[in-house]
N, C-alpha and C positions, 0 to 999 in steps of 0.2 A: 430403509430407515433414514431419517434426515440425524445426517451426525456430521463429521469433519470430512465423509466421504459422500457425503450429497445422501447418495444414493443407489443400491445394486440396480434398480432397476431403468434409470432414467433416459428416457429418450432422446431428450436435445444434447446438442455437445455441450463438455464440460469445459469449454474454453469460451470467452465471449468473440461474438462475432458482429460487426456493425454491417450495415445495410451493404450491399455493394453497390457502385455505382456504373455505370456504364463502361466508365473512361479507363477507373483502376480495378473492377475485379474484386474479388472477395476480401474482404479485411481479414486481418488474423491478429492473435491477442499479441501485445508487446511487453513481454517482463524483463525482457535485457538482453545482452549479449550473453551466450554460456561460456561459463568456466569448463577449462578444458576437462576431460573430453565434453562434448557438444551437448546437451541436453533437454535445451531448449531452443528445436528448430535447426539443427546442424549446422550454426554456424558457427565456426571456428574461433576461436575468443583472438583479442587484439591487443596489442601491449599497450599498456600503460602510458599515457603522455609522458617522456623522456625516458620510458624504456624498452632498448630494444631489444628483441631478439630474432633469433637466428633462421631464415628465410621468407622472414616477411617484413618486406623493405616501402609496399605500397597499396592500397587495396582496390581491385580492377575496379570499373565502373558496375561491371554486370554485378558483384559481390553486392556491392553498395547497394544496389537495386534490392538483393536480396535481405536485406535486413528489418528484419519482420519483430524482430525483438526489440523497443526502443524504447522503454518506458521506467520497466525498476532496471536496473544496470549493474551486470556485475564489472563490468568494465571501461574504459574511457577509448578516447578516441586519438589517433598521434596526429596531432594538426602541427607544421612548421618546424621550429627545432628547438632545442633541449631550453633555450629562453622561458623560464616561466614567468606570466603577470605580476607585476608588485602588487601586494594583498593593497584591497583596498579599504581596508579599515588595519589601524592598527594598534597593536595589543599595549597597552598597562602593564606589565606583568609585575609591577608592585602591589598593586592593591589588589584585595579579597574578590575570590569573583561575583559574591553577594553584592558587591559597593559598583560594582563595575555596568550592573545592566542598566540598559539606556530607557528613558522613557519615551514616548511620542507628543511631539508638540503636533498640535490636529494644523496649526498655522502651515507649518512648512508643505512640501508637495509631497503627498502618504507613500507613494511606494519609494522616495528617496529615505524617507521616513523611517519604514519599515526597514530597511537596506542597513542603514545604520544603527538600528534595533539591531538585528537576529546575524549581521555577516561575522560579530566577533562570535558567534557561539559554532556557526557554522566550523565542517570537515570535510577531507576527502580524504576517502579509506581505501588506502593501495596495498594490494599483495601482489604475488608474481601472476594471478591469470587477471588482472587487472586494476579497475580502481570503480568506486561509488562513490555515494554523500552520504552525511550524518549530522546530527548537531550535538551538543551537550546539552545534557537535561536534567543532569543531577550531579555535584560535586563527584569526578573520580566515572563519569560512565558518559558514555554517544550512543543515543539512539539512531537505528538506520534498517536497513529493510534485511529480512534476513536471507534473500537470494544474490544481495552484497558480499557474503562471506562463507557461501556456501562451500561447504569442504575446505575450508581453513581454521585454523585456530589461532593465527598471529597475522597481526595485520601491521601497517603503519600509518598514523594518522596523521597528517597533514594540517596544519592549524591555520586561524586569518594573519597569524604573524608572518607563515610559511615554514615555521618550526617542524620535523619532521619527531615525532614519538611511537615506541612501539607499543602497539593496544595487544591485546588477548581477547578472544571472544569467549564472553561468560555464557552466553548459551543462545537458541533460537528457537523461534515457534516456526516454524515451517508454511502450516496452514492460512497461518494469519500474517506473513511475511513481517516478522518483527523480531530484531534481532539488538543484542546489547552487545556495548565492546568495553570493558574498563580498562581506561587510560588515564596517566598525570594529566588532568586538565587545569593545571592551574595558570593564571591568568588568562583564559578566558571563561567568561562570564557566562552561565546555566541559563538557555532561553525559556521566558515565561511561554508558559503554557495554558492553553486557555480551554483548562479544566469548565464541564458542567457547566459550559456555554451554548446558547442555541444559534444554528447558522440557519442563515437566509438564502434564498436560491436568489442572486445576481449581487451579490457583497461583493467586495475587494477581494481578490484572492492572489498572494504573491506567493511565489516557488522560489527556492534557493536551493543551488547545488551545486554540483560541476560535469553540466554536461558534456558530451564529448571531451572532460577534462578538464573543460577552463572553468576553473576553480572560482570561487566566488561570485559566480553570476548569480543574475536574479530575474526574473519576467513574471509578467504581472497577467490577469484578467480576472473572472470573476468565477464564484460560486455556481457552475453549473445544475448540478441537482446534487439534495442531501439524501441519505438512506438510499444511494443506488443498488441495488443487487448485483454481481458481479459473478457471475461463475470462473475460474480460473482451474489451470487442469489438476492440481489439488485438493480444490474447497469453493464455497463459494461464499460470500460476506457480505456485506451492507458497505460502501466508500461511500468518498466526497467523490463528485465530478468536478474539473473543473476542467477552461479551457486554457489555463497558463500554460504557456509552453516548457514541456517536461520533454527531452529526449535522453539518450543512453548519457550517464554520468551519472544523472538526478534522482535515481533511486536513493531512496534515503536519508531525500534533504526534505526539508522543512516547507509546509505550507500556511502562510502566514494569513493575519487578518490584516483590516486598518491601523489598530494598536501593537501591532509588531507583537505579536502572541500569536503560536504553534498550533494551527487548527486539525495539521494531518502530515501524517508521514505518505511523503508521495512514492509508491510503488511500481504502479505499468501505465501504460497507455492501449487504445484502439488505436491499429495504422495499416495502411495500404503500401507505403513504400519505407520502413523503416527508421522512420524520423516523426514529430509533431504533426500532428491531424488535426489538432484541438480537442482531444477528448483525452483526458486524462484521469486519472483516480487517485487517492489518496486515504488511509487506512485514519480512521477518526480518534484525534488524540486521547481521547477518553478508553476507545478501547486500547490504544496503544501501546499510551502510559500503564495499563492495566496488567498487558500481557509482560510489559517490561518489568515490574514491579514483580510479578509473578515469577520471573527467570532470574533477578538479581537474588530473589530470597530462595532459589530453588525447589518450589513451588509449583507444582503440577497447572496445567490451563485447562480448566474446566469449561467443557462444552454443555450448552444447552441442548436435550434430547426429547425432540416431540414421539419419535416409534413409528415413522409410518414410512412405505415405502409408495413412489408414487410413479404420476409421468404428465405431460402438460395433456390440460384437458383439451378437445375439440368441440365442434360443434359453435353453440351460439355464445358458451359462455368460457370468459376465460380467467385460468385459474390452474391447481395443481388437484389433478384427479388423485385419490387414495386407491391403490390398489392391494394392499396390505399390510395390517397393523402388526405393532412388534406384543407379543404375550406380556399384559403385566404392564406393555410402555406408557407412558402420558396420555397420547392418544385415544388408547384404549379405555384408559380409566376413567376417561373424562364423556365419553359415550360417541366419540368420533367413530364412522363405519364403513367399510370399504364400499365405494362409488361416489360417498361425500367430494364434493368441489371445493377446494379452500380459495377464496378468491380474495381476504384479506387480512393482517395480522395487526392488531391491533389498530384498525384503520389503515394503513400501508398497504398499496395494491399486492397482489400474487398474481402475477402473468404465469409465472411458469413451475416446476418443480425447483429448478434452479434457484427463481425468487423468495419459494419458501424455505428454502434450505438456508439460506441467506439471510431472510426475517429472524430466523429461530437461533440462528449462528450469534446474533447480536445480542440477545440475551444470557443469563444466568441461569443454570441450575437452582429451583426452588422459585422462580420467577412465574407468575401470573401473567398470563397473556389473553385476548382474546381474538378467537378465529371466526371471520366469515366466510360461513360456508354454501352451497347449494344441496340440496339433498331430494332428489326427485324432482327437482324444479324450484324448491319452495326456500326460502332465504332463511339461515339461521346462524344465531351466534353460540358459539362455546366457547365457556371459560377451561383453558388449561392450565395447572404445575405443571412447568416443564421438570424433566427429569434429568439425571445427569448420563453425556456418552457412553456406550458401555466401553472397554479398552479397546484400541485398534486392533 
């Protein structure tokens, strides 16, 4: 069944994998460094920029080699000594944080632009197995990725002034790595967000975080691909691509446009050596803010549920073979039949089972979709309601 677990039956991995190359060997997916114990990939979590602890004073070269997790971050990296950067924006904190956000002059040069848009809204969220990024996006809350905060309930958040406050994490989605923390955010300023906007594949696309720690950074490139499918060893979803460079820290922060508005919360990356590849991903503010809204109001996340179970199809055509419908599910009712080929959702290609679990993941419950499919050879489209997950 395509639900928040793909799949029981699915053949390809449930993690994504990029091409290998000659030189470096197989990629593996990058969601961050694990919070202790190890969770994702065995590697040991790392303290905090300016904190230490107790026998781990330096990290061998071989380690470093191994760090295969470098994308959402639950941790930073201890680069030099306890010196932190001076913020490089700095905060107001007289005025409202409504009166405070910056606009874009198109004159100036865009990602300095953007920098001074979104750095006052920007965070870094430290506990004891580490530290991420976040922004504020609504008076009194920081959005951020929810393998940021994983097995924590109290964090401290770091602000552009360098103010340290303590947050609470009001709750997470797991699947869709989206996680809320309500904190005083006053004097800085709630970054716009750019709700029910459409993105282009090679636009501007700026990240802000704190990778390996250093707080406030920001790197730029562009819109790789929109509606990526992404399998992950959770779920599998629809991101942004992009190629800005995202490594461990930047979970969490903010993926900007031209007009310094929140296009994606950036979560992992594809890497072969444990740091920036150029393929990164970024969870779509729409859905985002969505799942966020849903967790501030205590509000269950409703998943779309087509009812099929499946595996990638072979032969000439490619797509996500049906191997077995759920009784009663969407699928079914809609006259989908096991050996159908789904090769696309709504117009959006389906390589794999993956893909479609991912298609369907973006949707609503009660939502109309339509599927292309193969069936004996012969091309066809079906309209589906989708239906809602049944419980995990």
């Amino acid at each position: 069944m395509i639900d928040d677990r793909i799949t029981d039956t699915v053949t390809e991995p449930t993690e994504p994998v990029a091409p290998p190359s000659p030189e470096e060997g197989p990629a593996q997916p990058a969601r961050g460094f694990p919070v202790s114990p190890p969770s994702r990939g065995g590697v040991p979590a790392q303290p905090a920029r300016g904190v230490s602890r107790p026998g781990i004073t330096f990290i061998p070269a071989l380690l470093l080699a191994l760090l295969v997790m470098a994308g959402g971050v639950g941790v930073g990296w201890w680069i030099g000594n306890d010196d932190r950067v001076e913020p490089a924006i700095a905060i107001d904190q007289s005025s409202p944080a409504s009166e405070q956000t910056p606009t874009i002059d198109p004159t100036e040069e865009p990602v300095a632009a953007v920098a001074a848009a979104l750095l006052p809204s920007m965070v870094q969220i430290e506990h004891q197995a580490g530290l991420g990024s976040g922004f504020v996006y609504e008076d009194g809350h920081v959005l951020t990725a929810a393998h940021v905060v994983d097995g924590v309930e109290a964090v401290q958040v770091r602000f552009a002034d360098g103010s340290l406050r303590e947050g609470e994490v009001v709750g997470s989605d797991a699947p869709h790595d989206i996680a809320v923390i309500d904190v005083d955010t006053d004097g800085a300023p709630a970054a716009t967000l750019a709700l029910d906007e459409e993105l282009e594949v090679g636009q501007l696309a700026v990240a802000l975080g704190s990778p390996w720690g250093l707080e406030q950074t920001v790197t730029s490139g562009v819109v790789s691909a929109v509606s990526r499918p992404v399998a992950s060893p959770l779920t599998a979803q629809v991101l942004i691509q992009t190629d800005a460079s995202i490594n461990p820290g930047n979970s969490g922060g903010a993926l900007a446009n031209r007009e310094g508005e929140v296009i994606g919360v950036n979560i992992q990356i594809f890497t072969t050596t444990g740091a920036n590849t150029g393929v990164g991903f970024a969870v779509p503010i729409d859905n985002a803010y969505e799942f966020a809204s849903a967790i501030v109001a205590g509000d269950p996340i409703e998943t779309a549920f087509l009812g099929v179970t499946g595996e990638e199809a072979t032969g000439d055509v490619s797509g996500a073979v049906i191997t077995e419908l759920t009784a009663d599910g969407a699928a079914a009712g809609a006259g989908l039949e096991v050996g159908d080929v789904v090769t696309a959702v709504d117009g959006l290609a389906v390589r794999s089972i993956g893909d479609l679990a991912a298609r369907i993941r973006s949707y609503l419950p009660g939502d109309e979709v339509t599927l292309d499919i193969r069936r004996d050879g012969e091309p066809l489209s079906i309209k589906v309601v989708l239906g809602s997950a049944p419980p995990a």
